[in-house]
C-alpha positions in Angstrom: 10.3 -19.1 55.5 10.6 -17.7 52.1 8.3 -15.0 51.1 6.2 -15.6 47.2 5.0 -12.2 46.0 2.1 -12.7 44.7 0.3 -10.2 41.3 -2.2 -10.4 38.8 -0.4 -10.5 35.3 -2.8 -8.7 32.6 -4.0 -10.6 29.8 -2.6 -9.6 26.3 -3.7 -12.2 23.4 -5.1 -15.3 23.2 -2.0 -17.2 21.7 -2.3 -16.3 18.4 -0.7 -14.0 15.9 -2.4 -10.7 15.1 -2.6 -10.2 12.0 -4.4 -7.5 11.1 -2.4 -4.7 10.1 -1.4 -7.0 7.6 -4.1 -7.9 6.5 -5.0 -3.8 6.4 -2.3 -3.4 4.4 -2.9 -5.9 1.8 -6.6 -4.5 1.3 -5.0 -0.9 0.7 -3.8 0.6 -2.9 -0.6 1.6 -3.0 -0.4 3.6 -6.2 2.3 5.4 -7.9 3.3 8.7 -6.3 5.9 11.1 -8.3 9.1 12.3 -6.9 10.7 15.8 -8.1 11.2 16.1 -11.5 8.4 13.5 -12.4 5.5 13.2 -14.7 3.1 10.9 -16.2 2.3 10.2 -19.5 -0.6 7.7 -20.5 -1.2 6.1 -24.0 -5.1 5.0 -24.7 -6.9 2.7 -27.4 -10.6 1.8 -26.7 -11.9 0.4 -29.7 -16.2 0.8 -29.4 -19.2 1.5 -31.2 -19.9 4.1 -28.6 -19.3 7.4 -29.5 -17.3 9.9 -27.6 -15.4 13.2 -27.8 -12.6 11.3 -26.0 -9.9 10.9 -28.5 -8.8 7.5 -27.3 -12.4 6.1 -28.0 -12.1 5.2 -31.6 -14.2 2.3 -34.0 -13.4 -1.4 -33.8 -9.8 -2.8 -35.2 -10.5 -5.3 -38.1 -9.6 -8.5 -38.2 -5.7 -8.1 -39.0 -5.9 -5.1 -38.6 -3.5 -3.1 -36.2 -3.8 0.8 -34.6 -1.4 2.7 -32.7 -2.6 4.1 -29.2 -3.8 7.7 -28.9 -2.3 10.3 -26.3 -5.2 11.4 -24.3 -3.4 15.2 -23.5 -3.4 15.8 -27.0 -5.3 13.6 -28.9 -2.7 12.8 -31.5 -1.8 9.0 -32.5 1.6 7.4 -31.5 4.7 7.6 -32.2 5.1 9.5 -29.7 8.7 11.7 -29.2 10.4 11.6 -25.3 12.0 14.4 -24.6 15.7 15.5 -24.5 16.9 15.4 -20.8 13.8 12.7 -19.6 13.4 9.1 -19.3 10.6 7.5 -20.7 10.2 4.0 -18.2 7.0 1.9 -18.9 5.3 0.8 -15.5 1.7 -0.3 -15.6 -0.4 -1.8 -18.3 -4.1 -2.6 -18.2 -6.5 -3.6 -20.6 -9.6 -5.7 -21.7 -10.4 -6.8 -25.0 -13.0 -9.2 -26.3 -10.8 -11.0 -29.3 -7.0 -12.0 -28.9 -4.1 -9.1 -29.2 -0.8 -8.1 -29.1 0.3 -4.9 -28.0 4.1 -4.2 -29.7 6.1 -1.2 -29.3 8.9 0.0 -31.3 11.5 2.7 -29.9 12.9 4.9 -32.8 11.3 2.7 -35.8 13.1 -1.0 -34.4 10.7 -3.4 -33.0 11.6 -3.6 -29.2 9.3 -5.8 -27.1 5.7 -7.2 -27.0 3.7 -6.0 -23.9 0.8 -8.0 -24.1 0.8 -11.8 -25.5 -2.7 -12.1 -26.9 -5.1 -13.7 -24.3 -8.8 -12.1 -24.5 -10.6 -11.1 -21.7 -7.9 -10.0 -19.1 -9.2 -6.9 -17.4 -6.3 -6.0 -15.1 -2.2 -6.7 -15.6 0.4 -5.1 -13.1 4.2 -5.6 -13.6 6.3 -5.8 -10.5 9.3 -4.4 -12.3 9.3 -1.8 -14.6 8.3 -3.1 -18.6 10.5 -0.5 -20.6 12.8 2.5 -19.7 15.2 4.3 -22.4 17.7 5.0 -19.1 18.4 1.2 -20.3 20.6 2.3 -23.6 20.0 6.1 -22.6 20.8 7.0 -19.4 21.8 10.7 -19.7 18.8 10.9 -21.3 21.1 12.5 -24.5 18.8 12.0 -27.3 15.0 12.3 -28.1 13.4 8.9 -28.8 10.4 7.7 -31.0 8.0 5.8 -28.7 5.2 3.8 -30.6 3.2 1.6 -29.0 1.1 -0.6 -31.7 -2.7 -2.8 -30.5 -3.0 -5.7 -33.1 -6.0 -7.7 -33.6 -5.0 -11.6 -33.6 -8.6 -13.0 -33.0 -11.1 -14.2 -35.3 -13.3 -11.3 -35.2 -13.4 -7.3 -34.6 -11.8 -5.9 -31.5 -13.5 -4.1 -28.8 -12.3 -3.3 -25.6 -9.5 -1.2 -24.0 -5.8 -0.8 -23.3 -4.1 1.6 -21.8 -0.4 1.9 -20.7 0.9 4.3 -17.8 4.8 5.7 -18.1 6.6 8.2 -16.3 9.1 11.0 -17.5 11.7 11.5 -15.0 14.1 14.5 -15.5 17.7 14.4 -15.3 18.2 17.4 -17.3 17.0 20.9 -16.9 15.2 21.5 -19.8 11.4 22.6 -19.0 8.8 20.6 -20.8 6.4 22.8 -23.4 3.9 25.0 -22.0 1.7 24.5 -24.9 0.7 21.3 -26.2 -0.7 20.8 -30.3 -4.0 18.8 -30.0 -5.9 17.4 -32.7 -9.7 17.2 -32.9 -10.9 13.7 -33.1 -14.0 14.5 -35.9 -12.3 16.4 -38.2 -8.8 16.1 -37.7 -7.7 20.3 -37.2 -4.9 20.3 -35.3 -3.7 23.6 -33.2 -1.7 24.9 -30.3 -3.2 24.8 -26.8 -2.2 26.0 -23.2 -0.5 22.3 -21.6 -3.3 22.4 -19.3 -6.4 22.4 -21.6 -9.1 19.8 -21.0 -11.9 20.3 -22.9 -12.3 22.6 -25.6 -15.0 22.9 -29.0 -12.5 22.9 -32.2 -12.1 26.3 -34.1 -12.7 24.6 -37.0 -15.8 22.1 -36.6 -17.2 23.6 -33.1 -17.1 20.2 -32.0 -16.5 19.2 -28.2 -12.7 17.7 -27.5 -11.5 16.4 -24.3 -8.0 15.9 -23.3 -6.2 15.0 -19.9 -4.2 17.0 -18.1 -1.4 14.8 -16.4 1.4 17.2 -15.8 -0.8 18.1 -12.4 -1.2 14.5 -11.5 1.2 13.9 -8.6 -0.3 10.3 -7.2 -2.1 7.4 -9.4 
């Protein structure tokens, strides 16, 4: 007479996929994190009537009207030069504005591309792939190129709102980037030399308060 074994086999699901380390995932950010010889640069244009000692925060664009997007490290206005030896690759863009806009950039003077195609109201845009790199015409990185990146109003009445567009500069060179930066103050216009890591400072010349980022330290967005 045969002999049937007999166990008790442990329960482990209920006949359904588990799904919720996917689902964990898709609720967590991945951001941007920098390998060796990376850095980011940001470009910043937020038109308001709210003043600000941030040099990005600037009045409304006019109808027609266009302005170029401020460097918040230094303060100054594009163009905006990339260094010899380092790519200069657009990846992120996001922005909110109340009329219609366009946001063009040129690369050493030549109109290149437009970024954003108009629509008011968008608060958020992502690309999947990156928007611009020079290592696309510039791989070595050889020559220093103009960056300009230009908001234009194309609605009906004055633009508020906000746009800001996140690069990186990737070494393939071994030239060190500055260790001082020129900043210009945002209420009178002075412009002088500052350690690369300054933040806030009062201008020598008006004793007002300017702030500035500091993204050379910024290893993860």
């Amino acid at each position: 007479m045969p002999v049937v074994e007999t166990f008790v086999v442990p329960a482990r699901g209920v006949g359904k996929p588990d799904y919720s380390k996917e689902i964990s995932a898709g609720r967590t950010r991945p951001g941007v994190e920098l390998h060796y010889g990376e850095s980011f640069k940001n470009f910043i244009l937020t038109p308001s009537v709210i003043a600000s000692p941030l040099p990005y925060v600037v009045a409304p664009i006019a109808i027609g009207a266009n302005a170029h997007l401020i460097d918040p490290e230094t303060g100054l206005a594009m163009p905006y030069t990339s260094p010899v030896g380092y790519l200069f690759t657009v990846f992120q863009i996001t922005y909110g504005m109340e009329q219609d806009a366009d946001l063009l950039l040129y690369v050493d003077t030549a109109y290149t591309s437009r970024l954003i195609l108009g629509e008011s109201g968008v608060t958020y845009y992502e690309s999947a792939i990156a928007e611009f790199s020079t290592s696309l015409f510039d791989p070595t990185a050889a020559l220093p190129h103009i960056m300009d990146f230009v908001l234009d109003n194309k609605g009906g009445a004055v633009l508020e709102g906000g746009c800001a567009v996140w690069c990186i500069l990737a070494a393939v060179g071994t030239a060190p980037l500055p260790e001082t930066k020129l900043v210009r103050c945002k209420f009178c216009g002075h412009q002088w030399e500052v350690p690369y890591a300054t933040t806030t400072i009062n201008c020598p010349s008006c004793g007002k308060l300017n702030m500035y980022f500091n993204l050379r330290d910024m290893r993860k967005l």
